[in-house]
C-alpha positions in Angstrom: 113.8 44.4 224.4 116.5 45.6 225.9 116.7 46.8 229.9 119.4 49.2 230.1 118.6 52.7 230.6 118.5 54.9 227.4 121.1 57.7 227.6 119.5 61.3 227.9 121.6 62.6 225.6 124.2 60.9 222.5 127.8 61.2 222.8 129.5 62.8 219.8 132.6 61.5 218.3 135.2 64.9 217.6 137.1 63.4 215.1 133.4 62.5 213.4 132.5 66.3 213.6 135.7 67.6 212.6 135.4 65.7 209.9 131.7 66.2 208.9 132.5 70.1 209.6 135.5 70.4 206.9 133.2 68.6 204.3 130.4 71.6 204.8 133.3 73.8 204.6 135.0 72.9 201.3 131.4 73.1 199.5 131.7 68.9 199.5 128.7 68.4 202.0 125.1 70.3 202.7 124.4 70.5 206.4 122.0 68.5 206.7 121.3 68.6 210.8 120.6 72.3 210.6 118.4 71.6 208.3 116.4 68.8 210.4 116.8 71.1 213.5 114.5 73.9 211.6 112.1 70.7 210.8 111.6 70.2 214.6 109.7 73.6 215.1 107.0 72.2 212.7 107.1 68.6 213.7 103.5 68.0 215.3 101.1 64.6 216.2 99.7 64.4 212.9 103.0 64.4 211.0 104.6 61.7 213.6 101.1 59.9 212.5 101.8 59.8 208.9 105.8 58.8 209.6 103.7 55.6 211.4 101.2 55.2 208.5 103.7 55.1 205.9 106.5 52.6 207.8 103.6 50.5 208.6 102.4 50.0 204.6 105.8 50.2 203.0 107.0 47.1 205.5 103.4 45.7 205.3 102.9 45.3 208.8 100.7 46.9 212.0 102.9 46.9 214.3 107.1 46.4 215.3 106.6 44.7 218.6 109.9 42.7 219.3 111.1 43.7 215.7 114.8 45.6 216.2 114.7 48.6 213.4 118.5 50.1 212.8 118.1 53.8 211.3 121.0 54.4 209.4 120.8 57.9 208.6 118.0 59.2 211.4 118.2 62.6 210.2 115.4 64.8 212.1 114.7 61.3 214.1 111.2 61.5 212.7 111.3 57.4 211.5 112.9 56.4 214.5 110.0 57.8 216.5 107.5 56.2 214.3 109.3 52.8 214.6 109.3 53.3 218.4 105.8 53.7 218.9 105.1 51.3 216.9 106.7 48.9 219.4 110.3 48.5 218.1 113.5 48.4 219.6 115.4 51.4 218.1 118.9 51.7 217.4 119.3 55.0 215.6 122.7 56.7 213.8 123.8 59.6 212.2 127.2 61.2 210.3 126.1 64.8 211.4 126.3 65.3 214.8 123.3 68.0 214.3 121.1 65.4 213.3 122.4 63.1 216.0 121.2 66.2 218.3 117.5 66.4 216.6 117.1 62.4 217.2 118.2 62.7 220.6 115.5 65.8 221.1 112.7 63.3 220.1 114.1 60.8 222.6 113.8 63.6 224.9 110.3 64.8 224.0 108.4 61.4 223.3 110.7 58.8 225.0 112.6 60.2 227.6 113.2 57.4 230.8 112.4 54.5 228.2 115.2 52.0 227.7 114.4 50.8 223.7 115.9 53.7 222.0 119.4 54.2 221.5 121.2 56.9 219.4 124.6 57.3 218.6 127.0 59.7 216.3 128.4 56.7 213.4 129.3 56.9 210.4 127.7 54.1 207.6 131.4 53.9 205.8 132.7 53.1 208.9 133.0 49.0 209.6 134.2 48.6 212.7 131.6 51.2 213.7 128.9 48.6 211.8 130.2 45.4 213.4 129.8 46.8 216.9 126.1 47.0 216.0 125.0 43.2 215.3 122.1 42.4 213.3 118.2 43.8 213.0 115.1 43.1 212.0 114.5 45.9 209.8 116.9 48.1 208.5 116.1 51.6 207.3 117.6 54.2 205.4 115.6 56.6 203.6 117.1 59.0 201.0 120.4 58.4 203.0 123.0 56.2 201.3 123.3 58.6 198.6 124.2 61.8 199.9 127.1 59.8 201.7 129.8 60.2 198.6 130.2 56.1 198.3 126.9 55.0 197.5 127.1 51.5 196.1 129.6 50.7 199.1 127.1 52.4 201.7 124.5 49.8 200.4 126.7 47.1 200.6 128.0 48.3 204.2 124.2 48.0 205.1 123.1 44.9 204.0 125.3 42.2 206.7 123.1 44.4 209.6 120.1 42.9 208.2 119.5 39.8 210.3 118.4 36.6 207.8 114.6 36.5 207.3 114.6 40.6 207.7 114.0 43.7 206.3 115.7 46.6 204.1 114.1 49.2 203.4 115.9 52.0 201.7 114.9 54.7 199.7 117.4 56.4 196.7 117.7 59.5 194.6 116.3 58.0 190.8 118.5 58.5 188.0 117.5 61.4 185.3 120.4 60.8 183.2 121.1 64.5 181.9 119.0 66.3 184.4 120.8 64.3 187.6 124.2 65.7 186.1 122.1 69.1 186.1 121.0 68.8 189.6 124.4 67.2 190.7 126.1 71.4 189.3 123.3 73.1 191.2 123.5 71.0 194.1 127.3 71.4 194.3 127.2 75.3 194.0 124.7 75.5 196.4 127.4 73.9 199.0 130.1 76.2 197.7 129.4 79.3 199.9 126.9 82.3 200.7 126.3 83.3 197.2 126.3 79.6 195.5 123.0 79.3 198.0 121.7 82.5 197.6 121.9 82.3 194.0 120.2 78.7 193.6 117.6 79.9 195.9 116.8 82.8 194.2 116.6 80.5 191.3 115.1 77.6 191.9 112.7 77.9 194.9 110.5 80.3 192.6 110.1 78.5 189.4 109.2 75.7 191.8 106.4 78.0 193.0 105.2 79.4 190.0 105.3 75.7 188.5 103.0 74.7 191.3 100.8 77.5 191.0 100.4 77.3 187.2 99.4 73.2 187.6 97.1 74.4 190.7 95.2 76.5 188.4 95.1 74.3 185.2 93.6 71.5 187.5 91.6 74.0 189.3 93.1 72.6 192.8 93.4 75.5 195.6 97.6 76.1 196.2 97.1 76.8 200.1 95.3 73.2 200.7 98.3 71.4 198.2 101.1 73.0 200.4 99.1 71.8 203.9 99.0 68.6 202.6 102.4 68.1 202.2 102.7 66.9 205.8 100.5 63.6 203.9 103.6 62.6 202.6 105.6 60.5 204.9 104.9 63.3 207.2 107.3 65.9 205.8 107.6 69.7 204.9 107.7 71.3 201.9 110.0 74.2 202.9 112.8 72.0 204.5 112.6 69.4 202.1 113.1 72.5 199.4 116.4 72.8 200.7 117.3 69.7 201.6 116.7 68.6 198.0 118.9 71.7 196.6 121.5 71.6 199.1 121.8 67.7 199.0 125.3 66.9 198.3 126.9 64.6 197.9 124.7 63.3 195.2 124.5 60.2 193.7 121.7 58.6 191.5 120.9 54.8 190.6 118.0 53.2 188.0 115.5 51.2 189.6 116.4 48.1 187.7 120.6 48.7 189.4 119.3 48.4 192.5 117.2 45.5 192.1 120.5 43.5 190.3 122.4 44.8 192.9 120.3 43.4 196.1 119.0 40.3 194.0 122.6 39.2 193.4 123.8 39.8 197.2 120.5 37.0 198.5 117.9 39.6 199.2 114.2 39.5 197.4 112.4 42.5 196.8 108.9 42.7 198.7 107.9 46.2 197.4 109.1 48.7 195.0 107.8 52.6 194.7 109.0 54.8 192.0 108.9 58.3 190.9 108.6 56.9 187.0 111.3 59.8 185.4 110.4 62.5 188.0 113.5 63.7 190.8 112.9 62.0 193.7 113.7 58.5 195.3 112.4 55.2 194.5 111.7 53.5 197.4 112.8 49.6 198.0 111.9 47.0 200.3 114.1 43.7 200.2 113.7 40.6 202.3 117.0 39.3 203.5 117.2 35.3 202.6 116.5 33.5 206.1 
């Protein structure tokens, strides 16, 4: 692992922000960081434990001592956390400077003086950004590459920082067909001001409650315990991840079958594979880089 002294806080690239910030204000990107900086006022040990638990049976491993795990995407820095106790050297990277912020708070909180964690502001369409960054053992990007406006060259962008004999693990949005172009008009007017979100909000966020209730009661399952264990999955909240899933855009979708032509053909095997079967929601891949 490396020696050099972890940075207490990550330098943020202006042009990156100016950039990020006229997306958010054209109605072409959701903010994503302010999102993940809400996240951090629920974050406790037991979700951090699941974020662990889930890396740990996705990659198939116990433990990441002496692996190197790039974080494209670190969002709330949750994953980059998990990766770091579990003995990695972490190299984490964001396109919203808020999120950059939200992974450098978990630095602070859980890592602070250590020297195996390193976050920077980056974006994943960038290449001389990627070819400063070498090659890792693991590289992860969950529910990322999609919501960057390029998708398929975002994958490929990734795929040279995965070191031969290693890891990709990345996780994207499934394709619905007719109900992805659906989700791709509500996603977009959420972005397009006040009353775009208000509106989809208003809209959405209760027939997603009253959906849940009426299955709660059909499968006589109590609604308060089905919302607490939320956190089971991957660690996560129900609330933020309600509008991270409306506001979400860019949006792009893929088939599971794209994905695995697309990885198999560039010398990667696939280890594991997760799907949502024709539900929203990612499908989650794990590829083995040739060695």
């Amino acid at each position: 692992m490396s020696t050099a002294p972890a940075a207490t806080t990550a330098r943020i690239d202006p042009s990156l922000r100016q950039a990020h910030a006229a997306e958010i204000d054209e109605g072409h990107r959701f903010a994503f960081g302010k999102n993940w900086a809400r996240f951090l006022e629920v974050l406790n040990d037991e979700r951090i434990a699941e974020a662990e638990r889930s890396l740990r049976t996705m990659l198939g491993v116990e433990t990441l001592q002496g692996r190197r795990f790039l974080d494209v995407g670190s969002g709330s820095g949750l994953f980059s956390l998990a990766a770091r106790r579990l003995g990695a050297e972490v190299h984490s990277f964001d396109y919203d400077a808020d999120s950059v912020a939200c992974t450098a708070e978990l630095r602070r909180r859980y890592d602070d003086g250590e020297a195996g964690w390193r976050v920077e502001h980056g974006s994943v369409l960038d290449p001389a950004y990627l070819r400063g960054l070498g090659q890792f053992d693991i590289v992860y990007s969950w529910g990322v590459l999609h919501h960057t406006g390029s998708m398929w060259q975002a994958i490929e962008n990734v795929l040279p920082l995965v070191a031969p004999g290693g890891q990709l693990f990345i996780a994207l949005y499934n394709d619905q067909g007719a109900w992805s172009k659906r989700w791709h008009a509500i996603k977009r007017t959420y972005c397009s001001g006040t009353p775009g979100r208000v509106l989809v909000s208003a809209t959405v966020i209760p027939y997603w409650v009253l959906r849940g209730l009426a299955a709660d009661l059909v499968w006589r399952r109590n609604p308060v315990s089905r919302y607490r264990e939320y956190s089971r999955t991957r660690g996560m909240s129900v609330t933020h991840d309600w509008f991270d899933w409306l506001g979400g855009f860019p949006f792009e979708v893929a088939r599971p079958e794209e994905v695995f032509e697309f990885l198999t053909s560039r010398g990667f095997r696939l280890e594991r594979l997760t799907t949502v079967g024709g539900a929203m929601g990612c499908n989650e891949f794990v590829a083995r880089r040739d060695g």
